[in-house]
The first five atom37 places (N, CA, C, CB, O) and aatype in JSON, in Angstrom:
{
  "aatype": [20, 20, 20, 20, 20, 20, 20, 20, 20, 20, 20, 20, 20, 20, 20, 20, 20, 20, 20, 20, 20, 20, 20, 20, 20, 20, 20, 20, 20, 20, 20, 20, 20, 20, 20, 20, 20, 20, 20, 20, 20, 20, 20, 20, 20, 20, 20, 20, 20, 20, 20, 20, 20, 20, 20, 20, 20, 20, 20, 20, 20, 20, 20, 20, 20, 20, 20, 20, 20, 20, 20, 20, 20, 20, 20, 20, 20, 20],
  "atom_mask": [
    [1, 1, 1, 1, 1],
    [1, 1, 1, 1, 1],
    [1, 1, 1, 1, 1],
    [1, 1, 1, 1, 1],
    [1, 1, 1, 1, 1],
    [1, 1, 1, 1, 1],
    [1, 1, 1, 1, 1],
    [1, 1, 1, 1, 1],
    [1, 1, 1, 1, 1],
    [1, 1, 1, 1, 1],
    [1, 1, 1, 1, 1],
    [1, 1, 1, 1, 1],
    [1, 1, 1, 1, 1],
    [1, 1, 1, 1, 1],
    [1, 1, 1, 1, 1],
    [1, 1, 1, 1, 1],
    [1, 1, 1, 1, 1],
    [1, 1, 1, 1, 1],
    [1, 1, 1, 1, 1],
    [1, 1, 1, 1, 1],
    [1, 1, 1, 1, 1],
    [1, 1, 1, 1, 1],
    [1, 1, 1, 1, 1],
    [1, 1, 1, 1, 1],
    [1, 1, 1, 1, 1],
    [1, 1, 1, 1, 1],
    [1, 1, 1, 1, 1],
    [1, 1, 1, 1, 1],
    [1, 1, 1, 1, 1],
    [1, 1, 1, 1, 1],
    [1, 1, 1, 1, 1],
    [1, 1, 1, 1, 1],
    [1, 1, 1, 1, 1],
    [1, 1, 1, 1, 1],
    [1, 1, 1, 1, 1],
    [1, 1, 1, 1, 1],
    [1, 1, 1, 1, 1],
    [1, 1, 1, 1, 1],
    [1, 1, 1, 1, 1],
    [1, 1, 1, 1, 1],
    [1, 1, 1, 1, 1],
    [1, 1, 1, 1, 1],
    [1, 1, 1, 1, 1],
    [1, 1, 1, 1, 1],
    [1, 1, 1, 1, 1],
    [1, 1, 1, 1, 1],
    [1, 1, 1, 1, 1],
    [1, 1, 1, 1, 1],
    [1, 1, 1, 1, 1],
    [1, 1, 1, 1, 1],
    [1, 1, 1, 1, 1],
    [1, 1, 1, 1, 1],
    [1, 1, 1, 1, 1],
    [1, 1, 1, 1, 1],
    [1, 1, 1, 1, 1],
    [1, 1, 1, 1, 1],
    [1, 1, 1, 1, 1],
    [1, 1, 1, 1, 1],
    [1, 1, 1, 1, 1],
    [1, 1, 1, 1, 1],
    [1, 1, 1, 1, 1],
    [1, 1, 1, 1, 1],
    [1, 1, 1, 1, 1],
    [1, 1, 1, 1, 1],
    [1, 1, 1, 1, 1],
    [1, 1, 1, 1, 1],
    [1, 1, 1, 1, 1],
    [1, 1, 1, 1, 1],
    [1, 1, 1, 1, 1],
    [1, 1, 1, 1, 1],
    [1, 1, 1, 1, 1],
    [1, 1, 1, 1, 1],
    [1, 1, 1, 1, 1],
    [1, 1, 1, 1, 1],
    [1, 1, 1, 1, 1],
    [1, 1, 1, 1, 1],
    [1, 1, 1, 1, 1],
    [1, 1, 1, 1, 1]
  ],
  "atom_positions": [
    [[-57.41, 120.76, -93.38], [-57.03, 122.08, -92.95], [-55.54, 122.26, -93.15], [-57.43, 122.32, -91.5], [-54.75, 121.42, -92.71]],
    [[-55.18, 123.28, -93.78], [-53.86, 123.68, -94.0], [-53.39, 125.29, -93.09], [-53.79, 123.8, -95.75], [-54.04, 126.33, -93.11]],
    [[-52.25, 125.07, -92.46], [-52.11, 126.14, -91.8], [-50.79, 126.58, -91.87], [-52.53, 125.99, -90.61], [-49.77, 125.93, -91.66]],
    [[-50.96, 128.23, -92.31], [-50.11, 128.45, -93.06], [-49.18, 129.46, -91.67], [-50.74, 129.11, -94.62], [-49.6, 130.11, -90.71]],
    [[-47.88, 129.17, -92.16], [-47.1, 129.86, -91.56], [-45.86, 131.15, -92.21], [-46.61, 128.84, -90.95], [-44.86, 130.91, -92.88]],
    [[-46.22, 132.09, -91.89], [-45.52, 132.95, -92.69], [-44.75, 133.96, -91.31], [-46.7, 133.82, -93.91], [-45.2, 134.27, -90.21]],
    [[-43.49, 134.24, -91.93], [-42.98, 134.81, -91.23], [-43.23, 136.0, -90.69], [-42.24, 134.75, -91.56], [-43.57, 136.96, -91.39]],
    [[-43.08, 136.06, -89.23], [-43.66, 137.5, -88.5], [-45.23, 137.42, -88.41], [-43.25, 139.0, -89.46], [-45.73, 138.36, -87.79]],
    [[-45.88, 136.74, -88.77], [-46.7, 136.34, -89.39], [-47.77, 137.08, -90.09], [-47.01, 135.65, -88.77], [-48.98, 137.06, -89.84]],
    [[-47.16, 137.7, -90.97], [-47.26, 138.84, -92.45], [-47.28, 138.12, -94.41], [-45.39, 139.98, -92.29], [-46.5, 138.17, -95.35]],
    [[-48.82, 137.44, -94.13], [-48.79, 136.26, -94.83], [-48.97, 137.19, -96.34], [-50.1, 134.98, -94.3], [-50.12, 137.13, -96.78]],
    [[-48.04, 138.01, -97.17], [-48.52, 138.69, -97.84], [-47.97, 138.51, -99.32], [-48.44, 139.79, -97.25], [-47.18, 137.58, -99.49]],
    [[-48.3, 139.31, -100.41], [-47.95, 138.61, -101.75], [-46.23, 137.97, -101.8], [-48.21, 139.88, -103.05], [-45.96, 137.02, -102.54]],
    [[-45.21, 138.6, -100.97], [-44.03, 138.43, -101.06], [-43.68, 136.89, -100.54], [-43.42, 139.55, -100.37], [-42.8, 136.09, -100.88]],
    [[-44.9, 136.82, -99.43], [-44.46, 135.56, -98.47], [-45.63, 134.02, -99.36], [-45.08, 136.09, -96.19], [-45.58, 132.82, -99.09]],
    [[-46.3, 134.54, -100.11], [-47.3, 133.98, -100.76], [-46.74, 133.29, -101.98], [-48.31, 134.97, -101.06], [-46.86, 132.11, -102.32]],
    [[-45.99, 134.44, -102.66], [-45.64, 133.44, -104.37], [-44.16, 133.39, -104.14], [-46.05, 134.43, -106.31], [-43.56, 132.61, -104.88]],
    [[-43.35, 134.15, -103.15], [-41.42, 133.85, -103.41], [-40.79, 133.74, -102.31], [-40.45, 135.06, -104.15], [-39.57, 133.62, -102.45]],
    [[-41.37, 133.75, -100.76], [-40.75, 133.58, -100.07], [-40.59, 131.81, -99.86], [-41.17, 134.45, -99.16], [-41.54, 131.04, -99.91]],
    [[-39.23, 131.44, -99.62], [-39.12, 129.98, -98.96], [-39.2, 130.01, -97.63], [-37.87, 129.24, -99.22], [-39.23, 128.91, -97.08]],
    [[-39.26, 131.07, -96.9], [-39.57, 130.55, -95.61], [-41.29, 130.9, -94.57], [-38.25, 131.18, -94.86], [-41.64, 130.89, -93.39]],
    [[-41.89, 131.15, -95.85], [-43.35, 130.65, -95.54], [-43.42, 128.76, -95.76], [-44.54, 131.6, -96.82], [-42.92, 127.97, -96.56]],
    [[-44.39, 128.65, -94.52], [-44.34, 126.98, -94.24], [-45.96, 126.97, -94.02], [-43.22, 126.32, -92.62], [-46.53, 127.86, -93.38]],
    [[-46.84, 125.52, -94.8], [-47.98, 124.86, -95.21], [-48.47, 123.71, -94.22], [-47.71, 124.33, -96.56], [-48.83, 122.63, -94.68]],
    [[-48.48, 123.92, -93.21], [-48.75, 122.96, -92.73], [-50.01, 121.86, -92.66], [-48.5, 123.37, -91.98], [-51.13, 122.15, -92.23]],
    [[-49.67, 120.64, -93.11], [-50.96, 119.66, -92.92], [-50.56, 118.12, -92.35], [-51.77, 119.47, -94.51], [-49.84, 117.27, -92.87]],
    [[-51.32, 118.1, -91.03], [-52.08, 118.45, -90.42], [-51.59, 120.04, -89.69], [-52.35, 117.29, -89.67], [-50.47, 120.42, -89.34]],
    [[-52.54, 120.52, -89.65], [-52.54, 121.93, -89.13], [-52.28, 122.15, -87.66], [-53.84, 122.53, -89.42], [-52.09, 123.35, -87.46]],
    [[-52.21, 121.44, -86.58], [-51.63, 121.37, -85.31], [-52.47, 122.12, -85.14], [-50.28, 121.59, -84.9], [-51.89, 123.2, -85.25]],
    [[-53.85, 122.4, -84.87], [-54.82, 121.79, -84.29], [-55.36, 121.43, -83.15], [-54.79, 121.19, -84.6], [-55.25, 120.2, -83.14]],
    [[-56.01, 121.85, -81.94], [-56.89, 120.36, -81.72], [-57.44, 119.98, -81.52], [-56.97, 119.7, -81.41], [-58.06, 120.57, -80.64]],
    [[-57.94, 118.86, -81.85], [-59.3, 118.17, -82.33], [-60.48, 119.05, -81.76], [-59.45, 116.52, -81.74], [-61.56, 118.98, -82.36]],
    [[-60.39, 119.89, -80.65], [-61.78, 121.02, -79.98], [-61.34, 121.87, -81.15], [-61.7, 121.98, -78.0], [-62.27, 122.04, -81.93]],
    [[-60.57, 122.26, -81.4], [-60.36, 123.78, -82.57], [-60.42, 123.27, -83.91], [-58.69, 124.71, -82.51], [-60.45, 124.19, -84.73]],
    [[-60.46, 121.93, -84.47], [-60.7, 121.35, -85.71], [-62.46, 121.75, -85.6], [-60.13, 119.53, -85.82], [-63.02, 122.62, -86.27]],
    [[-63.08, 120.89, -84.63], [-64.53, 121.14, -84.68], [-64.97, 122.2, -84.9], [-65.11, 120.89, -83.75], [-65.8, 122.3, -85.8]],
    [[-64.48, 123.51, -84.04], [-65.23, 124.81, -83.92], [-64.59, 124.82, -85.5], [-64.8, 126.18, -82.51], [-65.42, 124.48, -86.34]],
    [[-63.51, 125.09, -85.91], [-63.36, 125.33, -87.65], [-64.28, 124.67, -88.68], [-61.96, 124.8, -88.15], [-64.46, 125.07, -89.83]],
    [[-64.84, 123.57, -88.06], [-65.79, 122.87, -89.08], [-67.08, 123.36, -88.42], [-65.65, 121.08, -89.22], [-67.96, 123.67, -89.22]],
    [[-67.24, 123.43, -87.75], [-68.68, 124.28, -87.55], [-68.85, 125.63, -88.06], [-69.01, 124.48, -86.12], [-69.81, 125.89, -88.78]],
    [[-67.62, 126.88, -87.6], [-68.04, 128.09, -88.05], [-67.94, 127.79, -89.66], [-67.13, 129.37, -87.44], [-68.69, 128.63, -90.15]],
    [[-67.6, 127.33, -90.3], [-67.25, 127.27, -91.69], [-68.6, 126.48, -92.27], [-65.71, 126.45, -91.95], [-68.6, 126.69, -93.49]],
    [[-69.39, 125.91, -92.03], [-70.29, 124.8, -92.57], [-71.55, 125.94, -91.99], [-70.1, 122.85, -91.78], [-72.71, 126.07, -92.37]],
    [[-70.89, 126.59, -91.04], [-72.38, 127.27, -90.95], [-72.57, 128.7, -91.72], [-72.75, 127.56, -89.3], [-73.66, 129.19, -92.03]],
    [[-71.28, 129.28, -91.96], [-70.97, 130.2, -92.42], [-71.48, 129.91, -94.47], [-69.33, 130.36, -91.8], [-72.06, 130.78, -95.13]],
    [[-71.18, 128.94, -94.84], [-71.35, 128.32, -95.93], [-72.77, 128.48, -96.27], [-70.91, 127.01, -95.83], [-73.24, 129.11, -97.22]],
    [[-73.59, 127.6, -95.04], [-74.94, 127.44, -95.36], [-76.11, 128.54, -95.21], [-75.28, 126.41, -94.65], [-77.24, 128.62, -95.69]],
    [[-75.11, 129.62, -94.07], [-75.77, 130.96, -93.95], [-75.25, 131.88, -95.55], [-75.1, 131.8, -92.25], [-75.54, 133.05, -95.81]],
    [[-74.74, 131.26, -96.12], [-74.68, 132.31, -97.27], [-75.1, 131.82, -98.42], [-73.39, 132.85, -97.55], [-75.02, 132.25, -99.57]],
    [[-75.66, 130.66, -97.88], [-76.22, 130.03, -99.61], [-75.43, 129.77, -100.49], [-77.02, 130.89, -100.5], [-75.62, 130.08, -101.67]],
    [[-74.3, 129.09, -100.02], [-73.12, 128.8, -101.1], [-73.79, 126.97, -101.41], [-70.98, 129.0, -100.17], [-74.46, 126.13, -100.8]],
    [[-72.85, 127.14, -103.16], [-73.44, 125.49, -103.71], [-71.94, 125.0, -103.92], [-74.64, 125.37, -105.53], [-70.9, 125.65, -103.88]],
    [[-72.1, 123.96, -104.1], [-70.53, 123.25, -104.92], [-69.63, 123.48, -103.78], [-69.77, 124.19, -106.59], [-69.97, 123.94, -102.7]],
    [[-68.78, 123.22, -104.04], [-67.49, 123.22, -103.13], [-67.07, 125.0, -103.03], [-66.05, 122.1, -104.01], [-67.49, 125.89, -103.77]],
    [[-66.28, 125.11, -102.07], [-65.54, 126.29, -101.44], [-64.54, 125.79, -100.7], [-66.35, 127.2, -100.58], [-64.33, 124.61, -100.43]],
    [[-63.76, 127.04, -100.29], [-62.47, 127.15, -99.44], [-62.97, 128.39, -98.45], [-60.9, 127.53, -100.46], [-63.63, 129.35, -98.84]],
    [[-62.57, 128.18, -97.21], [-63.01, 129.31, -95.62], [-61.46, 129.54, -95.53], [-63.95, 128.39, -93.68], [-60.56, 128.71, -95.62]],
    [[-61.44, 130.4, -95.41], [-60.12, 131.85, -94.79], [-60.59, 132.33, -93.44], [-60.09, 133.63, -95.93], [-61.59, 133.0, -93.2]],
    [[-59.59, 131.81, -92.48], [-59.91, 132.0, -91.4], [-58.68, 132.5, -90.92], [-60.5, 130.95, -90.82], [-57.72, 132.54, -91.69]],
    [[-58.53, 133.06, -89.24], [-57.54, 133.23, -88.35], [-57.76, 133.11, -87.1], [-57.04, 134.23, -88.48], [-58.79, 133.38, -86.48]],
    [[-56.5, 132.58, -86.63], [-57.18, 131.83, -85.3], [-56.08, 133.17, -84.28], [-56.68, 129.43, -85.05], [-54.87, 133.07, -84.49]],
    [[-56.51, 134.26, -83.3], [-55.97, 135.04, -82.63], [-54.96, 134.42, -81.66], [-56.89, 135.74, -82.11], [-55.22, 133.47, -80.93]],
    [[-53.75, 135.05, -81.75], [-52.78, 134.22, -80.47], [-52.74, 134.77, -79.31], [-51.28, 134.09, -80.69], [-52.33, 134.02, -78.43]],
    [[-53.06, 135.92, -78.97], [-53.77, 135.79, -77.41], [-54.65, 134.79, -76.74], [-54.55, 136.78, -77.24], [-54.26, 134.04, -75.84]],
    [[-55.91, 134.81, -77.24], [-56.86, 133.71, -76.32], [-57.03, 132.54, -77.69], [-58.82, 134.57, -75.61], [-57.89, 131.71, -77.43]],
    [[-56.56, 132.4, -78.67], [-57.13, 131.49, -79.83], [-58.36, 131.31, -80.0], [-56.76, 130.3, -79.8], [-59.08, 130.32, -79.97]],
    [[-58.57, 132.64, -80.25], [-60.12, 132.55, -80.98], [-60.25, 132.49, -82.29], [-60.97, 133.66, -80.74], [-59.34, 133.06, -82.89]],
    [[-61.23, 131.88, -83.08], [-61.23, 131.14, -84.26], [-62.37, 132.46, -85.17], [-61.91, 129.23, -83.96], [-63.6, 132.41, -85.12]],
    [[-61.69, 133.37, -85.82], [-62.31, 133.98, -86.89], [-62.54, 133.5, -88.02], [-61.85, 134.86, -87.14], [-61.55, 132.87, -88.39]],
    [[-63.52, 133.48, -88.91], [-64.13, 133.67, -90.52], [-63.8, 134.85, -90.91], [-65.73, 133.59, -90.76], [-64.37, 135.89, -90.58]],
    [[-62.7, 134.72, -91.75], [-62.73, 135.88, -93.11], [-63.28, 136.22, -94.21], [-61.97, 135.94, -93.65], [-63.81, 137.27, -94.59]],
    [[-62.96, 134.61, -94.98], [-63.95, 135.26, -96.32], [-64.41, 133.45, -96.39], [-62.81, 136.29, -98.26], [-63.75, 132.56, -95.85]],
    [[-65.45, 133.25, -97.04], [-65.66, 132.33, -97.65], [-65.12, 132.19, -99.55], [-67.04, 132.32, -97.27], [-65.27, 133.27, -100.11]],
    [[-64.74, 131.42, -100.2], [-64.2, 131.45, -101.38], [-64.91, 130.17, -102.48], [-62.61, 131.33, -101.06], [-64.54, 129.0, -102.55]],
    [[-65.76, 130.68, -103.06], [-66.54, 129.56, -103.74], [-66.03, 128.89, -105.58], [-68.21, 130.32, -103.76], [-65.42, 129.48, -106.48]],
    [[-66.37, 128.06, -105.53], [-66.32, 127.91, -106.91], [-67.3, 128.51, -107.9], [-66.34, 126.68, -107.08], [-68.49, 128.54, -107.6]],
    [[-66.87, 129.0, -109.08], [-67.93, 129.73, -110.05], [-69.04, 128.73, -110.22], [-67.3, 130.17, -111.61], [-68.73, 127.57, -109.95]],
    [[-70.42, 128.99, -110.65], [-71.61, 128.01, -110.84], [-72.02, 128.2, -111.91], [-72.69, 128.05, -110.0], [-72.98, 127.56, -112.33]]
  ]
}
């Protein structure tokens, strides 16, 4: 898991391909209860959509209560 940090946190094409002060974090700080729920909604999210081969999950985790959203799933072509 990589967790990305972008300033203001407005993760957008500017902060994506030229800003230096967007930051990648791995390990993702995390923990280990919020690693699980990320590997569960994501593995289930995967298998509820009939994805094959490998993928990448786009998620956001809310900073009020840290609740763990699914955005998109991102697959490899087949």
């Amino acid at each position: 898991m990589i967790r990305i940090d972008a300033p203001g946190g407005n993760y957008d094409f500017e902060h994506k391909y030229y800003s230096e002060d967007t930051g990648y974090r791995c390990p993702s700080g995390l923990t280990p209860a919020e690693e699980a729920e990320v590997q569960r909604l994501t593995l289930a999210a995967y298998r509820l959509l009939g994805c094959r081969g490998w993928g990448r999950a786009d998620l956001m985790q809310r900073a009020s209560d840290g609740a763990i959203f699914l955005l998109e799933m991102n697959t490899s072509p087949a």
